[in-house]
C-alpha positions in Angstrom: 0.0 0.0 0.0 1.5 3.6 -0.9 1.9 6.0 1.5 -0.5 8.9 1.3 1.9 11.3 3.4 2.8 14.5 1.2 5.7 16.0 2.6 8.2 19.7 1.9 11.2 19.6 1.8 12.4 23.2 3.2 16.3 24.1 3.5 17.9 27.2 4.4 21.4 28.1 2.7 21.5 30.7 5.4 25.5 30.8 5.1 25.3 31.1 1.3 22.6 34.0 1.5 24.9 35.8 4.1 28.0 35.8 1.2 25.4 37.2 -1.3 24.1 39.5 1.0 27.3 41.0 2.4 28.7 41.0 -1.7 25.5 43.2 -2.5 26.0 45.7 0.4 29.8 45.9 -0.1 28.4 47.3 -3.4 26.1 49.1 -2.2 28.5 50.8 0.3 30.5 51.7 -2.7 27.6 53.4 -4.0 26.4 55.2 -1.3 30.0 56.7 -0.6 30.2 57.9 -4.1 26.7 59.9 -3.5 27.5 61.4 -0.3 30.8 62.2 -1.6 28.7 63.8 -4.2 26.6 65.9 -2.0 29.4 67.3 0.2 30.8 68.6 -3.1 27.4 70.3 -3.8 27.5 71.7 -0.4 30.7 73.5 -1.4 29.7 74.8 -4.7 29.0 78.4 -3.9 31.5 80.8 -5.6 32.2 84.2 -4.5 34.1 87.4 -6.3 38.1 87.7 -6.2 40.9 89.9 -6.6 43.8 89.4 -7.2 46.5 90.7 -4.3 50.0 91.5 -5.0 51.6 91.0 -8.7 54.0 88.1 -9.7 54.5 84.7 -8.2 53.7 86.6 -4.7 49.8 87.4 -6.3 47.1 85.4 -4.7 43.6 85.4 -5.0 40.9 87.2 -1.5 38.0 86.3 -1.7 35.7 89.7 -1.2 32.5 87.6 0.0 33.2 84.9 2.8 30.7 82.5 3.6 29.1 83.3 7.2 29.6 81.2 10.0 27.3 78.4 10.5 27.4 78.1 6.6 29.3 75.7 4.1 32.6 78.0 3.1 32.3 79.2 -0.3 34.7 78.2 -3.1 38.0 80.4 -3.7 40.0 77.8 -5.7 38.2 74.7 -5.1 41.1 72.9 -3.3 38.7 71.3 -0.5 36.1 70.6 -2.6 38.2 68.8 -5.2 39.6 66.6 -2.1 36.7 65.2 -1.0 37.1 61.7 -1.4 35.1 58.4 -0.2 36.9 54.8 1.2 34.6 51.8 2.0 36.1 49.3 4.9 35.2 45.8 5.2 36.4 44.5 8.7 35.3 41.4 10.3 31.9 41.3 9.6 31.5 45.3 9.4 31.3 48.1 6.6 32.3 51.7 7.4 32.5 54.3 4.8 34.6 57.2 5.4 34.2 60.4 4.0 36.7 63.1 4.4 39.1 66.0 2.7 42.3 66.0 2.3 43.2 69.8 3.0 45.5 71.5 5.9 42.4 74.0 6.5 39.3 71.3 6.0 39.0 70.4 9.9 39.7 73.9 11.1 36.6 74.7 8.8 34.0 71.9 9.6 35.2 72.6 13.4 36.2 75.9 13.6 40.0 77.4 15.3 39.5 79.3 18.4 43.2 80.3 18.0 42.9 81.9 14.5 39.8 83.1 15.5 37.5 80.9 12.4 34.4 80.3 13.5 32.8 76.7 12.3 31.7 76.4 8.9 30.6 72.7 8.6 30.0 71.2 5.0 30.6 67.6 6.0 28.1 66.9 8.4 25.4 68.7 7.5 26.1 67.5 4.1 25.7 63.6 5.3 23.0 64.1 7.6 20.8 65.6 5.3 21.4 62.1 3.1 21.6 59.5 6.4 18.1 58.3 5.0 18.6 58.5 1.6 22.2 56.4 1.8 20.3 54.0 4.6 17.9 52.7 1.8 20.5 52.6 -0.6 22.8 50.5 1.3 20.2 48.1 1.8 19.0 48.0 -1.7 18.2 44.7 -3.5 20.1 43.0 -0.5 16.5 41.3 0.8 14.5 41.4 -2.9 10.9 41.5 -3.0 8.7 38.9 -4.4 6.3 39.5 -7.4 3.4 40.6 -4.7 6.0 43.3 -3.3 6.8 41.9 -0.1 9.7 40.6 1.2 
């Protein structure tokens, strides 16, 4: 007599979905770094007027319309906002993306210099907190797909 029983099978590559799932945020990660890198850039896209001071190889540009405290600085020669760069780190089980510039003067503007007397003029943070939601969903895009119906 045949048995009658109807039985499911139901395995869970759970180790195997963890690899895929860490590849697709590491990509991600890149991605997200590459848009807030973006937007920090944005944040720093304000020009202003200059003269030129002195003649020669001594001439150097002022700026004749600084930004105000509080604000992102506005661009003289676009040295900070050309070194704004973006590195993703994948350590044990962890990603962190780092954004930063590479300028003597960025962290005495995003923090300000009591002893030269600069007040703060952050572009950084402002700049990634306004995205933290934004770069949140794309981090964890397509990493849990959603079936035809739309759920997950």
């Amino acid at each position: 007599m045949a048995s009658r029983d109807t039985t499911v099978k139901v395995e869970w590559n759970g180790k195997e979905l963890m690899i895929e799932a860490a590849k697709k945020m590491e990509t991600n990660a890149e991605r997200v770094g590459m848009m807030l890198d973006g937007a920090v850039v944005r944040s720093l896209s304000t020009g202003q007027k200059v003269r030129r001071s002195g003649t020669g190889r001594g001439a150097r540009l002022v700026g004749l319309n600084p930004s105000d405290p509080g604000d992102p600085p506005h661009v003289l020669h676009g040295l900070l906002r050309n070194s704004i760069r973006h590195r993703v780190e994948v350590k044990r089980g962890r990603i962190n993306i780092w954004i930063g510039a590479n300028t003597p003067y960025a962290r005495a503007l995003e923090y300000g210099n009591p002893k030269g007397h600069l007040k703060p003029r952050p572009y950084l943070r402002p700049a990634i907190h306004k995205n933290r939601e934004k770069a949140m969903k794309r981090l964890v895009k397509g990493v849990f797909p959603k079936d035809k119906k739309g759920k997950r």
